[in-house]
C-alpha positions in Angstrom: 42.9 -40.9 9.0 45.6 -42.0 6.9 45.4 -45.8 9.1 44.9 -47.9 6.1 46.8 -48.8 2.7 43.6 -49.5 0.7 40.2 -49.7 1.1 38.6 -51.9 -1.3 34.5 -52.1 -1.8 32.0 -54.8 -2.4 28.1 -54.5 -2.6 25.1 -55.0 -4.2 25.1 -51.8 -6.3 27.6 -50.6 -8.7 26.1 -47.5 -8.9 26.5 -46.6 -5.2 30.3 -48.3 -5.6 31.6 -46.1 -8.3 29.8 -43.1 -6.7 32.0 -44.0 -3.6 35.1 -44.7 -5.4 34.3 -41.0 -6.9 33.9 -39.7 -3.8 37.3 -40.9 -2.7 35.2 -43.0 0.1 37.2 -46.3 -1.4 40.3 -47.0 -3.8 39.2 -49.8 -5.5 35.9 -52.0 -6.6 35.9 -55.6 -6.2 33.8 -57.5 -8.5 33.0 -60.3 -6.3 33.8 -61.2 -2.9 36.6 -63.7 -3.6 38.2 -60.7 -4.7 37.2 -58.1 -1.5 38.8 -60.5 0.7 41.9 -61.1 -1.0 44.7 -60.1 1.5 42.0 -58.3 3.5 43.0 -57.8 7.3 40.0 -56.0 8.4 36.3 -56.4 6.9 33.1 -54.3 7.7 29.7 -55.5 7.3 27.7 -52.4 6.9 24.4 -54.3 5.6 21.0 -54.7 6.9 21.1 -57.8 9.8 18.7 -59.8 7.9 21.5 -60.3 5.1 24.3 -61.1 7.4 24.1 -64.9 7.8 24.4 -64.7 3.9 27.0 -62.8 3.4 28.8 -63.8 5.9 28.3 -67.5 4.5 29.7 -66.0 1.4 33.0 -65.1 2.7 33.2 -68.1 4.5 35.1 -70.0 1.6 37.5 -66.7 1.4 38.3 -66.3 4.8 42.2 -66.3 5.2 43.9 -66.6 8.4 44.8 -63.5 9.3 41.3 -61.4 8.2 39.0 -60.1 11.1 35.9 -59.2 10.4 33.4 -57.0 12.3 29.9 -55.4 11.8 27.8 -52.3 11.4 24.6 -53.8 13.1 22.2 -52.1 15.4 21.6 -55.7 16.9 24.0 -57.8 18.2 21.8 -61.4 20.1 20.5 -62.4 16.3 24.0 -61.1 14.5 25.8 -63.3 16.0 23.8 -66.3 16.0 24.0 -65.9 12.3 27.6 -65.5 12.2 27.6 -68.5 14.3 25.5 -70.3 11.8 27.3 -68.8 8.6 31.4 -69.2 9.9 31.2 -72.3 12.6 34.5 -73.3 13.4 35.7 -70.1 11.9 33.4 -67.6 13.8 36.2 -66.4 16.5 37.4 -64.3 13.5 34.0 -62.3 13.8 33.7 -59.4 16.2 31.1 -57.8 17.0 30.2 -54.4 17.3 27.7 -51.2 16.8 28.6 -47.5 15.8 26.2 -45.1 17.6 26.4 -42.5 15.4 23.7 -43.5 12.8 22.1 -40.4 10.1 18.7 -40.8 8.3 20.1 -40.5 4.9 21.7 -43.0 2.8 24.3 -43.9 0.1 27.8 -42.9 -0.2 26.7 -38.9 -1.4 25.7 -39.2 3.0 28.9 -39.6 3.9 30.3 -37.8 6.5 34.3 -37.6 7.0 34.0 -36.8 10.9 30.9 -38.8 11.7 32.5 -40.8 14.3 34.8 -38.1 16.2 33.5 -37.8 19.7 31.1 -41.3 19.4 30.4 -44.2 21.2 31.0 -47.3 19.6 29.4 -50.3 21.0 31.5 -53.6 20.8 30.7 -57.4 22.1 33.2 -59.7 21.5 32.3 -63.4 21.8 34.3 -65.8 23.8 35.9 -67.5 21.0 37.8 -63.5 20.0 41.2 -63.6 20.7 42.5 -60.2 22.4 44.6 -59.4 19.4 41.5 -59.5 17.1 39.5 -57.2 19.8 42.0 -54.9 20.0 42.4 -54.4 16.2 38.5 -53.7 15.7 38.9 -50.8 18.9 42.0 -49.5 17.2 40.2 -49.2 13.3 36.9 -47.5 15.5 39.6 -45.3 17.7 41.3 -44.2 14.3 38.1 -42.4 13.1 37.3 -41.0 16.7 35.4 -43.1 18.3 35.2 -43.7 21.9 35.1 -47.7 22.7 32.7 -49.4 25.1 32.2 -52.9 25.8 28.5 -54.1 26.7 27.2 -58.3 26.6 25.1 -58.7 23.6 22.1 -59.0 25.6 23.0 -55.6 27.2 23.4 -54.0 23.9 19.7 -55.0 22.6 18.2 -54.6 25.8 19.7 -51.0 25.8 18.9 -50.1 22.1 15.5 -51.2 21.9 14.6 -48.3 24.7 16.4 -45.5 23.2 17.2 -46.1 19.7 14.7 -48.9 18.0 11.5 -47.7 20.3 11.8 -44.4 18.9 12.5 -44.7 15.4 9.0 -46.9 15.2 7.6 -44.6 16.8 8.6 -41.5 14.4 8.0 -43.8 11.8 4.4 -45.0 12.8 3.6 -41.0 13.5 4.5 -39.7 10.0 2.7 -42.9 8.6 -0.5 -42.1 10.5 -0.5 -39.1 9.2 0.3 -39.6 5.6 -2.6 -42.0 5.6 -5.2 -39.4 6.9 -7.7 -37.6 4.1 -5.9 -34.2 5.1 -2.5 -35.3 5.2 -1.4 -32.2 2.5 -2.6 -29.6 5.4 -0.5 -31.8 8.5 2.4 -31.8 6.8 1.7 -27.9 5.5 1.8 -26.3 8.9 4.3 -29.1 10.2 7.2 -27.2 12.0 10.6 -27.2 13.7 8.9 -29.3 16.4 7.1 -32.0 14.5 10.7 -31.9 12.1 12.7 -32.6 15.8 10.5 -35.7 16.2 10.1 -37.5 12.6 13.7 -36.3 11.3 14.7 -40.3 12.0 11.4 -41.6 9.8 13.6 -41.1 6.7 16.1 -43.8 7.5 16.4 -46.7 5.6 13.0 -48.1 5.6 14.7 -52.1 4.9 17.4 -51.4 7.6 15.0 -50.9 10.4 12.6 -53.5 9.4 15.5 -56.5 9.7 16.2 -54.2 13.3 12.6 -54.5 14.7 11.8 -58.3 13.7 15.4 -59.0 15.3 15.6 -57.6 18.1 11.8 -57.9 18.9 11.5 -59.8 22.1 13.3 -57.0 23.8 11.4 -54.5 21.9 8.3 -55.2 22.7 
């Protein structure tokens, strides 16, 4: 959308990072995250919620005044306890929020330039958020397409873990029942459209909706 003047990456592999610097998904690598946040006004977490309290501890010591920071994550009760934990007195610099408009593949070759256009995205700001940081966060989500909607983060899990995390365990206990039975190479044989429909979302990130189901698990179950 032409909104930014750089996007800079950090992560855990520098095989995905130079893939999405080839891609022209990012300008530039940082090697460590002292050197992401340098003059950094926005940052996205896009990382499993079990590694957020760390990361976000890791920034901590390179949070500058004027850097907002918001998240990726499917849950929002345990996110921002952990951000509470992780930032303290600094946490009112962290807001909230959730794309809905997740795919089942992963890595930067899944990238997809429109993916947003036309979707919700979910954001609860905590008390502490000024309105100035809010309204950044809507604006970056509004500059790829998004449509903006505000829920309490006890809403959001409430409302996720009936139409988003429910079903995803289910597609992904189906296709493991199956792939555990003696005839599993016949199932999966005569498998159709149907049965493709239902277990498409079984291929996500098999980490990503682990840290989702033992986070948000109270209102899950």
């Amino acid at each position: 959308a032409n909104a930014v003047r750089e996007i800079v990456g950090v992560g855990r592999s520098m095989h995905s990072l130079e893939r999405a610097k080839e891609l022209g998904l990012i300008d530039a690598i940082a090697p460590s995250i002292e050197e992401a946040m340098r003059d950094a006004d926005l940052v996205l977490l896009a990382v499993p919620v079990a590694q957020t309290q760390a990361i976000l501890s890791a920034i901590k010591p390179w949070l500058q005044p004027q850097t907002v920071i918001t998240d990726a994550g499917s849950i929002k009760g345990e996110v921002i306890v952990a951000a509470q934990q992780a930032l303290g007195d600094r946490v009112a610099q962290f807001v909230p929020g959730h794309p809905i408009a997740g795919r089942e593949t992963t890595g930067p070759d899944a990238a997809v330039a429109d993916l947003y256009v036309g979707k919700k995205v979910v954001l609860t700001p905590l008390p502490q958020n000024s309105d100035e940081h809010v309204a950044l966060v809507r604006h970056a989500w509004q500059q790829c397409g998004a449509i903006v909607h505000m829920l309490s983060a006890q809403e959001h899990d409430a409302v996720f873990a009936a139409v988003s995390h429910l079903p995803h365990l289910l597609a992904f206990a189906l296709v493991d029942e199956y792939a555990r039975r003696d005839n599993a190479d016949v199932l999966f044989n005569y498998a159709a459209s149907g049965f493709r429909d239902f277990t498409r979302i079984a291929g996500s990130s098999p980490e990503m909706w682990r840290d989702i189901a033992l986070t948000n698990q109270q209102a899950l179950l």
